[in-house]
Rosetta silent file (secondary structure, phi, psi, omega in degrees, C-alpha in Angstrom):
SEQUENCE: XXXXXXXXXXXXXXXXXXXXXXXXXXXXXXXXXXXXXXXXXXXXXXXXXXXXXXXXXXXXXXXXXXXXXXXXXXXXXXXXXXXXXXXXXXXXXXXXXXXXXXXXXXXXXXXXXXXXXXXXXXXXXXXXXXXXXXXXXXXXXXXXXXXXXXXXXXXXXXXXXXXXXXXXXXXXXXXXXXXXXXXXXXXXXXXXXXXXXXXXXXXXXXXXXXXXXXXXXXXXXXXXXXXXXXXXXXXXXXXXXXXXXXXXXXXXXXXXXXXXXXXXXXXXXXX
SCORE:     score description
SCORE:     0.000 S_00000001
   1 L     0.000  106.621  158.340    0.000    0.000    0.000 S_00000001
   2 L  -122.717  160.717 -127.165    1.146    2.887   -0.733 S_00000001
   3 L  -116.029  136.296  158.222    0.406    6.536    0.968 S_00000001
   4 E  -152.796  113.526 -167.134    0.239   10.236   -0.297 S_00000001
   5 E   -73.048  115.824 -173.608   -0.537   13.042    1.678 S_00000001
   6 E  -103.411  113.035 -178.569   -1.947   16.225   -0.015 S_00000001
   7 E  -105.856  159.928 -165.695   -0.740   18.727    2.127 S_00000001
   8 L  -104.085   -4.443 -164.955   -2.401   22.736    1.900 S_00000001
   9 L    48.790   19.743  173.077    0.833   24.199    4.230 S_00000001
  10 L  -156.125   79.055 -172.879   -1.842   25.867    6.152 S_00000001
  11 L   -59.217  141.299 -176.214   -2.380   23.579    9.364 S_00000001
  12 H   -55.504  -20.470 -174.680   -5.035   25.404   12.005 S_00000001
  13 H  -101.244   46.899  173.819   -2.060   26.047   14.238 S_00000001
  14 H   -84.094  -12.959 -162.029    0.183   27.909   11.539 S_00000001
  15 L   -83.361  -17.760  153.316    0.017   31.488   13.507 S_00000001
  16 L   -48.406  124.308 -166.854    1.997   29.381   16.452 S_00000001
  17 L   -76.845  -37.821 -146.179    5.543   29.774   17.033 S_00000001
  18 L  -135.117  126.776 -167.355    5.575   26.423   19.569 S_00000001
  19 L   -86.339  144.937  167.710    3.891   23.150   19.786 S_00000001
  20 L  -111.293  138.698  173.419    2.606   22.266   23.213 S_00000001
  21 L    53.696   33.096 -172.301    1.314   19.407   25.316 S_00000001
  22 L  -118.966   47.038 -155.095    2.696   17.206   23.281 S_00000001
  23 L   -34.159  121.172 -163.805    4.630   14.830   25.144 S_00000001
  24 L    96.010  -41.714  177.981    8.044   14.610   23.638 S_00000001
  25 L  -117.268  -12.682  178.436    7.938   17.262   21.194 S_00000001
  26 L   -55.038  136.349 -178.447    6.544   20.236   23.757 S_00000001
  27 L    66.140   59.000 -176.297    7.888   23.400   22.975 S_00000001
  28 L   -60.838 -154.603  163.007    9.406   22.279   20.161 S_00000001
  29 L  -121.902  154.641  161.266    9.485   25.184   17.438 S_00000001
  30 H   -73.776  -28.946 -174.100    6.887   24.553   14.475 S_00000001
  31 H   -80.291   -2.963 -177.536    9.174   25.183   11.860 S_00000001
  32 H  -108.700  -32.864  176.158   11.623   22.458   13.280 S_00000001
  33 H   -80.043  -25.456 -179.058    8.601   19.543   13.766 S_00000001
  34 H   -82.350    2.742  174.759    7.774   20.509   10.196 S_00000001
  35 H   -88.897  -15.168 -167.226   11.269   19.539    9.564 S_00000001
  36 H   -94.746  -63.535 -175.125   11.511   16.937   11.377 S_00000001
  37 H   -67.150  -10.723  167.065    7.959   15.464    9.726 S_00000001
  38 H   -69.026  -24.408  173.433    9.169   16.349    6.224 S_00000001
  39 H   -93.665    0.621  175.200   12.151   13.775    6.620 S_00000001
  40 H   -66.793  -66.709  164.096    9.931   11.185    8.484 S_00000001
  41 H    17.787  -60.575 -153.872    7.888   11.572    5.152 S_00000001
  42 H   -88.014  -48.079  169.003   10.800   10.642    3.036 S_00000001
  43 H   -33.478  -48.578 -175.576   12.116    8.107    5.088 S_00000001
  44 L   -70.732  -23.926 -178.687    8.861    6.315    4.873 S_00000001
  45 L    64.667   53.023  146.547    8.648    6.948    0.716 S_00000001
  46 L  -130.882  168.702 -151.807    5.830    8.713    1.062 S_00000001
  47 E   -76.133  105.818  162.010    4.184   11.076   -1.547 S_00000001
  48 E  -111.870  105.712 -171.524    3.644   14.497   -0.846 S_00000001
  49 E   -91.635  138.168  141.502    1.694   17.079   -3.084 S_00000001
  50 E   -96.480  135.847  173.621    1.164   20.571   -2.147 S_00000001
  51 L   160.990 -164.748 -165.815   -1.692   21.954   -2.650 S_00000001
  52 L  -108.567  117.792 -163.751   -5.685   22.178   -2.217 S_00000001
  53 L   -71.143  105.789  176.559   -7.973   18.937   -2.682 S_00000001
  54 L   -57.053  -63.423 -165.124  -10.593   20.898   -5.140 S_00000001
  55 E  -122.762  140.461  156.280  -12.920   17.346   -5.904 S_00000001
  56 L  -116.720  163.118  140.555  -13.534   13.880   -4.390 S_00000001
  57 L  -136.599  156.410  176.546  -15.366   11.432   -6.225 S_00000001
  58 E  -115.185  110.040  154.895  -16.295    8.130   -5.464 S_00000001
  59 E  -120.501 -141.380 -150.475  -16.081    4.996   -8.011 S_00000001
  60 L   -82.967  -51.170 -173.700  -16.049    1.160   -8.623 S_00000001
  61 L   -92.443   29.466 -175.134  -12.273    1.363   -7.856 S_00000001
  62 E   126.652 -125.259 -145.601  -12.071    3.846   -5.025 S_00000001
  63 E  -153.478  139.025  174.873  -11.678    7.480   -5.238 S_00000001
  64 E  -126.926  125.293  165.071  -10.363   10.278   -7.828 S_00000001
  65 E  -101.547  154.857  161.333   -9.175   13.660   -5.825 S_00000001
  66 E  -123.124  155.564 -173.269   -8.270   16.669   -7.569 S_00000001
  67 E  -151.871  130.873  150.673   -5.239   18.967   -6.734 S_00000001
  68 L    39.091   67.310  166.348   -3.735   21.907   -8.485 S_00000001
  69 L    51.890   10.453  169.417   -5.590   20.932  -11.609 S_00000001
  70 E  -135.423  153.078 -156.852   -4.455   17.281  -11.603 S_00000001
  71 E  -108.995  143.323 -176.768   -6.314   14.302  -10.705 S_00000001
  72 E  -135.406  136.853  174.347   -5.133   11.236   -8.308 S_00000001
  73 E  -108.636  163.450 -162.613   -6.982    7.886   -7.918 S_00000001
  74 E  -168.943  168.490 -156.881   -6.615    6.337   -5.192 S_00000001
  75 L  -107.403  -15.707 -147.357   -8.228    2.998   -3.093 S_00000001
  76 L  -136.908  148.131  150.720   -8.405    5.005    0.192 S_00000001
  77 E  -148.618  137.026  122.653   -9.275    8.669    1.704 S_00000001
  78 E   -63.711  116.177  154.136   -8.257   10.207    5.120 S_00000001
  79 E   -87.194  104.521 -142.756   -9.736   13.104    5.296 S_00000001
  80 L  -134.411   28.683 -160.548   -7.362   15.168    8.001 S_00000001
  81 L   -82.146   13.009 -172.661   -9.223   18.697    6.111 S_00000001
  82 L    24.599 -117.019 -140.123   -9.495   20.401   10.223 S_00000001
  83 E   174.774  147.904  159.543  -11.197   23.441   11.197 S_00000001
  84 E  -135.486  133.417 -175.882  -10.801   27.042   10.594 S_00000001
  85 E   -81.541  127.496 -165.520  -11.025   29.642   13.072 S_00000001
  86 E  -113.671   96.867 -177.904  -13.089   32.637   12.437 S_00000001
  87 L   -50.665  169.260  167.469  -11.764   35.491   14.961 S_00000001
  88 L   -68.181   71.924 -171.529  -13.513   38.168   16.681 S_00000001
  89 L   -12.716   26.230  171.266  -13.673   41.462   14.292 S_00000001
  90 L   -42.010   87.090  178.206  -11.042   42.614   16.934 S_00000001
  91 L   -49.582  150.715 -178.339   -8.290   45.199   14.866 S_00000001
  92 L    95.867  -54.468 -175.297   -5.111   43.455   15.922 S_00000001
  93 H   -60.649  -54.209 -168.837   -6.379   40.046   17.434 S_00000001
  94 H   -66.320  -21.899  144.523   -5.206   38.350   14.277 S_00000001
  95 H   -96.203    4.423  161.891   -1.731   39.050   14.740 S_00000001
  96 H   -54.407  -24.995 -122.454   -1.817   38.548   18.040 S_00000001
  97 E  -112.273  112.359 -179.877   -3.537   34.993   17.548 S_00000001
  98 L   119.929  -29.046  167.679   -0.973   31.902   18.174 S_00000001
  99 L  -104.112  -35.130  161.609    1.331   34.185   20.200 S_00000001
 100 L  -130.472  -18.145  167.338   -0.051   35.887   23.127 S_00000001
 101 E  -101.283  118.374 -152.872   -3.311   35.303   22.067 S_00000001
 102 E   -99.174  157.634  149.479   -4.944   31.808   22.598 S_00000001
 103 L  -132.114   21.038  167.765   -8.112   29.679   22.418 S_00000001
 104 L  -125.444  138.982 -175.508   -6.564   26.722   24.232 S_00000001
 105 H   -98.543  -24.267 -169.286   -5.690   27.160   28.415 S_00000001
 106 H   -91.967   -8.458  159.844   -4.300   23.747   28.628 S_00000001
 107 H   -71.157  -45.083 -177.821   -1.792   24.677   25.272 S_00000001
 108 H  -151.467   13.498  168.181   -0.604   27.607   26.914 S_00000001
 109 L   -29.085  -57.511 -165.772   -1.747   28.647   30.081 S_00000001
 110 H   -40.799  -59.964 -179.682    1.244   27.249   31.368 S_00000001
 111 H   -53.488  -24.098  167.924    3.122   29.854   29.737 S_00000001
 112 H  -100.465   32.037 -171.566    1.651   32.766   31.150 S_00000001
 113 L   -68.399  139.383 -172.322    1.921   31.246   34.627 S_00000001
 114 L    73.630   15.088  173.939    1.138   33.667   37.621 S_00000001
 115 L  -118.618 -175.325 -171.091    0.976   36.561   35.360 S_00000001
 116 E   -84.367  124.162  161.366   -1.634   38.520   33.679 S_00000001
 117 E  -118.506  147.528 -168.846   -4.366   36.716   32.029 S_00000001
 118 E   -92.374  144.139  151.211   -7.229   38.363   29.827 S_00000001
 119 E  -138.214  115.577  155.172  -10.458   35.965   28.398 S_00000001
 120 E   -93.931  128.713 -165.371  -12.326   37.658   25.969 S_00000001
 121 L  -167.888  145.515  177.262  -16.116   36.292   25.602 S_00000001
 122 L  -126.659   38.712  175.219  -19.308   37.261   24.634 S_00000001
 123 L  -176.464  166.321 -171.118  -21.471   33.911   26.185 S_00000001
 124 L   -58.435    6.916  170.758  -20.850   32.057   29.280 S_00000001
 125 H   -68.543  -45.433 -175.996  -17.952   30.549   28.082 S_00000001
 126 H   -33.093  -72.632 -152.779  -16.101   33.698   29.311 S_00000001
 127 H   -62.994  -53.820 -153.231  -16.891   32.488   33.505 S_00000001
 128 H  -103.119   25.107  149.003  -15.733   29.103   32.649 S_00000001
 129 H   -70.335  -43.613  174.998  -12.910   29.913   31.175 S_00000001
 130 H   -42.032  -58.323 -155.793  -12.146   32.725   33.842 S_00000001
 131 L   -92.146   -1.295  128.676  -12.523   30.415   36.419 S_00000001
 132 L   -31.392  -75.121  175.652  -10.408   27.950   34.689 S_00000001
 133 L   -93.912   24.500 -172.216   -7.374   29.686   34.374 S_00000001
 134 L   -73.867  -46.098 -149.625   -7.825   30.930   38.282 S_00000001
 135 L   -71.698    1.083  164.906   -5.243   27.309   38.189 S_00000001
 136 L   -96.938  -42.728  147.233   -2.397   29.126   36.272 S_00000001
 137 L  -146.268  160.562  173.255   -2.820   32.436   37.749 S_00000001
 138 L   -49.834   -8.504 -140.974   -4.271   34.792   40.280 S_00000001
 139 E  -130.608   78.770 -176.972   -4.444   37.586   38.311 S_00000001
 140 E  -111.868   90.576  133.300   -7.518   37.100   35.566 S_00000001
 141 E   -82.457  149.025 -176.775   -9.826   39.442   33.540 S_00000001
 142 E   -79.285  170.219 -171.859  -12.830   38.908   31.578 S_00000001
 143 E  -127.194  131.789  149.590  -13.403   41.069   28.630 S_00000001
 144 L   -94.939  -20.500 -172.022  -17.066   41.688   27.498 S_00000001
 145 L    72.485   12.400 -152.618  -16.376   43.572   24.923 S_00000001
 146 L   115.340  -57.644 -109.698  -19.556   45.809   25.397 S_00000001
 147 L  -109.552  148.566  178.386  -21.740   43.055   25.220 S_00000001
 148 L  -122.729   68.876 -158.579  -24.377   42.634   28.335 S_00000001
 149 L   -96.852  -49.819 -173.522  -24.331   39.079   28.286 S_00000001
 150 L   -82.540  134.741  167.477  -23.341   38.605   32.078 S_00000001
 151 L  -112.450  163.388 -144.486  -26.181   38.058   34.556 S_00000001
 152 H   -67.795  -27.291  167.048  -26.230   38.757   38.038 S_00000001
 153 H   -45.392  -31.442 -168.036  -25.840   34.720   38.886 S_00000001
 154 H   -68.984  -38.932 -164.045  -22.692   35.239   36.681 S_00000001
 155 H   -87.092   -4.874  169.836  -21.050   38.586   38.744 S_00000001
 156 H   -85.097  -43.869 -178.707  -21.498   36.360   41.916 S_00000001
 157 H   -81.045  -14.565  163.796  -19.922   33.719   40.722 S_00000001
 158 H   -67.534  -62.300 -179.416  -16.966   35.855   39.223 S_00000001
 159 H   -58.461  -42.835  144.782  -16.442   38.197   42.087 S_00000001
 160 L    -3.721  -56.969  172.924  -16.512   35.180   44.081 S_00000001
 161 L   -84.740  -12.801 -166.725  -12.929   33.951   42.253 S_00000001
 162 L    82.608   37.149 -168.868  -11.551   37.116   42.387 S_00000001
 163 L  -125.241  100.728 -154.504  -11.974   37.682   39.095 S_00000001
 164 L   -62.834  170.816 -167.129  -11.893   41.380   37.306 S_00000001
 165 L  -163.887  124.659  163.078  -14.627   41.975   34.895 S_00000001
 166 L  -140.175  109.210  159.497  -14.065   44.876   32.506 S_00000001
 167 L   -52.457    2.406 -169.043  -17.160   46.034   29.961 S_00000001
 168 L   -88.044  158.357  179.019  -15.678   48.956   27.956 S_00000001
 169 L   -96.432  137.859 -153.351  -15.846   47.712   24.692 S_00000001
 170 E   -88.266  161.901  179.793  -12.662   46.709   23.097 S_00000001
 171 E  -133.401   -9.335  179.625  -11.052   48.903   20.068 S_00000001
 172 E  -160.113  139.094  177.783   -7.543   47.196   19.554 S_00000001
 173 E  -113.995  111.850  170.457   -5.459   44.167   20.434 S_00000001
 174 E  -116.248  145.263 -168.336   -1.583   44.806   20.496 S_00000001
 175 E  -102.759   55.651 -129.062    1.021   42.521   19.751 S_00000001
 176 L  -124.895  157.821  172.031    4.402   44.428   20.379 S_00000001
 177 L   -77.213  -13.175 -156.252    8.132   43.127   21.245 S_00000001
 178 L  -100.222  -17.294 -165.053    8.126   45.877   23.590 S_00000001
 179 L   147.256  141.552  164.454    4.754   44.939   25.786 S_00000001
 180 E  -108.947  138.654 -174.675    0.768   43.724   24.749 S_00000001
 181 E  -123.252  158.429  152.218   -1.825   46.203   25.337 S_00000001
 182 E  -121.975  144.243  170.913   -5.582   45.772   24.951 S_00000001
 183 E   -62.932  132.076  153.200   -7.035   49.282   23.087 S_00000001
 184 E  -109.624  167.652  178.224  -10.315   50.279   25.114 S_00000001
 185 L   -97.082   17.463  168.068  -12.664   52.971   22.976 S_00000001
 186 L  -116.228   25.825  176.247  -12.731   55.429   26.150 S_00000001
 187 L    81.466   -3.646  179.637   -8.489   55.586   25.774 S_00000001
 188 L   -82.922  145.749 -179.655   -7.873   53.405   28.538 S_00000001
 189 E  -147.173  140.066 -174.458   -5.176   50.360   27.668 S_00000001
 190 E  -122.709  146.128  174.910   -4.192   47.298   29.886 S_00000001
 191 E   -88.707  115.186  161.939   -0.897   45.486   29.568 S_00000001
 192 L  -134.849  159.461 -172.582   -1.832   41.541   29.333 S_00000001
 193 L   -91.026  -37.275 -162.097    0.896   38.481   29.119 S_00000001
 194 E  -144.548  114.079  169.820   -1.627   35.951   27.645 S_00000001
 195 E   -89.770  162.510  156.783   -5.384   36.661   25.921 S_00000001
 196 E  -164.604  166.761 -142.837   -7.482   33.585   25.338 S_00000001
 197 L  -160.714 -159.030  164.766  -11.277   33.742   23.402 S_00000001
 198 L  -162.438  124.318 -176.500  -12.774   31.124   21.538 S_00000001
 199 L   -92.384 -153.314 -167.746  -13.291   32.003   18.098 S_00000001
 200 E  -130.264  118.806 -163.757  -15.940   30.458   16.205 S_00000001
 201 E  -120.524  138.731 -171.694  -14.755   27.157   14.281 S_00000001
 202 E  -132.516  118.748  172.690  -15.814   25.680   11.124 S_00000001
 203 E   -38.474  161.503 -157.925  -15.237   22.069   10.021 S_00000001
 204 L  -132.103   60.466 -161.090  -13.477   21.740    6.837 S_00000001
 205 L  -110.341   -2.535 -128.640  -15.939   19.145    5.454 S_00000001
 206 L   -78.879  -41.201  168.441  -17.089   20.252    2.089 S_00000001
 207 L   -20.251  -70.319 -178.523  -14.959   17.020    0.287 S_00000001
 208 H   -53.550  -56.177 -172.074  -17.084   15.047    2.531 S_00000001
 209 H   -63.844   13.713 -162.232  -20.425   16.457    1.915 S_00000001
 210 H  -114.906   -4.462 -166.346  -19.720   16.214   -1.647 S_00000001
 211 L  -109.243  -15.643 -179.642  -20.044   12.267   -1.115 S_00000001
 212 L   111.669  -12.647 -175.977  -23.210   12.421    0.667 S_00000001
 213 L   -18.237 -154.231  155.820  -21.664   12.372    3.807 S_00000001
 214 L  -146.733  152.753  145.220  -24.197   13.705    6.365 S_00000001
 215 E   -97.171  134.657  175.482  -23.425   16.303    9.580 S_00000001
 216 L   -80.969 -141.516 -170.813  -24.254   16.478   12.569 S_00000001
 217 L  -104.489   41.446 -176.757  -25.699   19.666   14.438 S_00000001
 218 L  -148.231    0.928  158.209  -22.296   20.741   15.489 S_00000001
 219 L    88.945  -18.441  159.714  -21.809   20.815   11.554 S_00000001
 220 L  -139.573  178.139 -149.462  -19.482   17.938   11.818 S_00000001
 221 E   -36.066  114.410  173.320  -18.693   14.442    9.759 S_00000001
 222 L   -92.286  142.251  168.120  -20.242   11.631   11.932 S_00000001
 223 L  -115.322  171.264  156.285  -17.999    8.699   12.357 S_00000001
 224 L   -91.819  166.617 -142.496  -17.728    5.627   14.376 S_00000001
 225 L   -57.226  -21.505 -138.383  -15.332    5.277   16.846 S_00000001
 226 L  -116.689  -25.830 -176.316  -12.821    4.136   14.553 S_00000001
 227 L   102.260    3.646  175.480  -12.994    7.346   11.886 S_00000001
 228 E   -38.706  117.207  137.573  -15.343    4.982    9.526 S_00000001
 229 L   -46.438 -175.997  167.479  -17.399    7.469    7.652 S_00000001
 230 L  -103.067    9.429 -160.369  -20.683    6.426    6.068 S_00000001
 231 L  -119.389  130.208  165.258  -19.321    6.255    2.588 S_00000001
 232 L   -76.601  140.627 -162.547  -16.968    2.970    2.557 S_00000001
 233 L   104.479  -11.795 -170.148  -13.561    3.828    1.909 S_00000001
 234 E  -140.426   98.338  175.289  -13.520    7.086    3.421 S_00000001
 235 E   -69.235  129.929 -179.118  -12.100    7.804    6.898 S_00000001
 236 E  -140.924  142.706  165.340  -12.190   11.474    8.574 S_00000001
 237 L  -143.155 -178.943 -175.827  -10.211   12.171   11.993 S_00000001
 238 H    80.926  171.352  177.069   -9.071   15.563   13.701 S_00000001
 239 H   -48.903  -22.863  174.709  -10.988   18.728   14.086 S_00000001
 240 H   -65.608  -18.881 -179.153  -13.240   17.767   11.061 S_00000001
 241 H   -98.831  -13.578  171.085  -14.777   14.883   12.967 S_00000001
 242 L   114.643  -17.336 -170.391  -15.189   16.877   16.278 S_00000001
 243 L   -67.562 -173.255 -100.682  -12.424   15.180   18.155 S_00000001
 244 L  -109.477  102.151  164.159  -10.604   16.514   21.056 S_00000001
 245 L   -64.795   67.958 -171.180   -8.789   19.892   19.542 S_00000001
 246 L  -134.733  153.324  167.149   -5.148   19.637   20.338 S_00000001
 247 H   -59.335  -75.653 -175.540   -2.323   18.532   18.103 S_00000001
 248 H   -28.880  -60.079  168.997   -1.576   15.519   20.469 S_00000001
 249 H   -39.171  -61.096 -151.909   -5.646   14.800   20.099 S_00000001
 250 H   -80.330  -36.763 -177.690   -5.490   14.733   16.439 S_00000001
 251 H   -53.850  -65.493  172.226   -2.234   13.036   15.949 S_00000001
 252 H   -35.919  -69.160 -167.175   -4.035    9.874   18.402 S_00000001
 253 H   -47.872  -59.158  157.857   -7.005   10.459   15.975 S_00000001
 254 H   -28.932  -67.597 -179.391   -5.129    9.704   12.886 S_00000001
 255 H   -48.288  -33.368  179.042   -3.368    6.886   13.985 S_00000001
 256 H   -63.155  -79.975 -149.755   -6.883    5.144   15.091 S_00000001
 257 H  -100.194   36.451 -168.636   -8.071    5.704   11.845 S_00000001
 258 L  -116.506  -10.408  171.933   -4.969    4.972    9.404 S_00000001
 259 H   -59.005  -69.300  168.207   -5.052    1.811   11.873 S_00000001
 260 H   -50.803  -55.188 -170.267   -8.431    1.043   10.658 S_00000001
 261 H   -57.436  -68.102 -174.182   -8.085    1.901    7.134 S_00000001
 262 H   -24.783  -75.428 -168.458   -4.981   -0.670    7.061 S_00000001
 263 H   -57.209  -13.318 -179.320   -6.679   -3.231    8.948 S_00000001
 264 H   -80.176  -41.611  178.160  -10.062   -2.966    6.641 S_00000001
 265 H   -49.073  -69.374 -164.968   -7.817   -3.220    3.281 S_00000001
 266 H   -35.663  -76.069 -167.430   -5.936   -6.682    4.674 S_00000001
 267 H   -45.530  -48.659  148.845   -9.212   -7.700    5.712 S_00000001
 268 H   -41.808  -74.053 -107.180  -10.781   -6.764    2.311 S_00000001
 269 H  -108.491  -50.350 -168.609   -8.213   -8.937    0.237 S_00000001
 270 H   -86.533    5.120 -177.250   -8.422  -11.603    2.273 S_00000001
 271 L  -103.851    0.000    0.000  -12.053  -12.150    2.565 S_00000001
């Protein structure tokens, strides 16, 4: 069997300098793990195109993808197509976003430990994030952004932790070698070491849904435990299937279902 990876070069974690929580490789650099996985690659003889899978189809003998106007058949598909993060209309936040600014506390909490942390939210995610990241440090505010979202159960349960709460609506997020500020729109600016948000994330599924797949009401590809799609032949792991969003998560997720895929071919042949 042999394996070829169509890669796009633009993994959900590209605005990160450092991989995390990743046992073995944390705080690796990214540009040194992609160096490191381009000669596992080679080692392995396997086939790497860059570029963007345009088409799937499904026929008698498998699958034809298209990439950068050329077509590959093929007996098998992973589908590894992730999530994309849709930011806050923040000025700023986007180059902040991977370096001081986060959407995972267990990626990088760590890093701003005991120092100042910000969570920006507009839905109750905000408190349990807040009150989250009380375990890295002492020193936490929420962000509303404007927004009058928090109710009074919520400012009990904040003030409670010890946890600032600031409502001016935000006008800029800076990203400086010198110090990170956040812009308020009455002139006021706070120095923070580490933001974290949740942006709003959208499976990468369209391949699938082009196959008949179906989605669920979180918008993405249901599988069985294994990464089996409903289309035979076609495997999805990683943020497009829903799983656990961390590199270390998705890498486990892969393996499961390139595990599977193996063991279904053998089993194919031999049946």
């Amino acid at each position: 069997m042999r394996v070829m990876i169509i890669d796009s070069g633009m993994p959900r974690n590209r605005g990160s300098s450092y991989i995390h929580t990743f046992i073995g490789l944390d705080g690796v650099q990214t540009t040194e793990f992609e160096t490191k996985k381009r000669n596992e690659l080679a080692q392995y003889g396997v086939y790497r195109v860059f570029g963007v899978a345009t088409g799937l189809s499904k026929n008698l003998e498998g699958f034809t993808v298209n990439v950068n106007s050329e077509s590959y058949a093929c007996g098998y598909v992973i589908l590894a197509t992730g999530s994309m993060d849709v930011l806050p209309p923040v000025p700023g936040l986007q180059y902040a976003w991977g370096k001081t600014a986060h959407n995972c506390a267990y990626c990088d909490a760590y890093g701003v430990l005991d120092r100042e942390i910000f969570v920006y939210a507009q839905s109750e995610y905000g408190v349990i994030e807040s009150i989250k990241l009380k375990s890295w440090s002492q020193s936490i505010t929420l962000l509303t952004d404007g927004s009058s979202w928090l109710a009074q159960k919520d400012r009990v349960v904040l003030a409670a932790h010890s946890i600032k709460v600031v409502e001016t609506p935000v006008s800029h997020v800076s990203y400086l070698a010198i110090g990170n500020l956040i812009d308020f729109r009455d002139g006021a600016s706070l120095p923070y070491d580490g933001l974290f948000l949740r942006p709003k994330s959208i499976p990468r599924i369209s391949l699938s849904l082009d196959l008949g797949c179906s989605a669920d009401s979180d918008g993405y590809i249901g599988v069985d435990r294994f990464g089996r799609s409903e289309v035979q032949g076609l495997y999805v792991c990683g943020d497009a299937s829903g799983q656990l969003f961390q590199a270390i998560g998705a890498a486990a997720d892969g393996n499961k279902a390139a595990r599977t895929l193996h063991s279904d071919h053998v089993l194919k042949r031999w049946s």
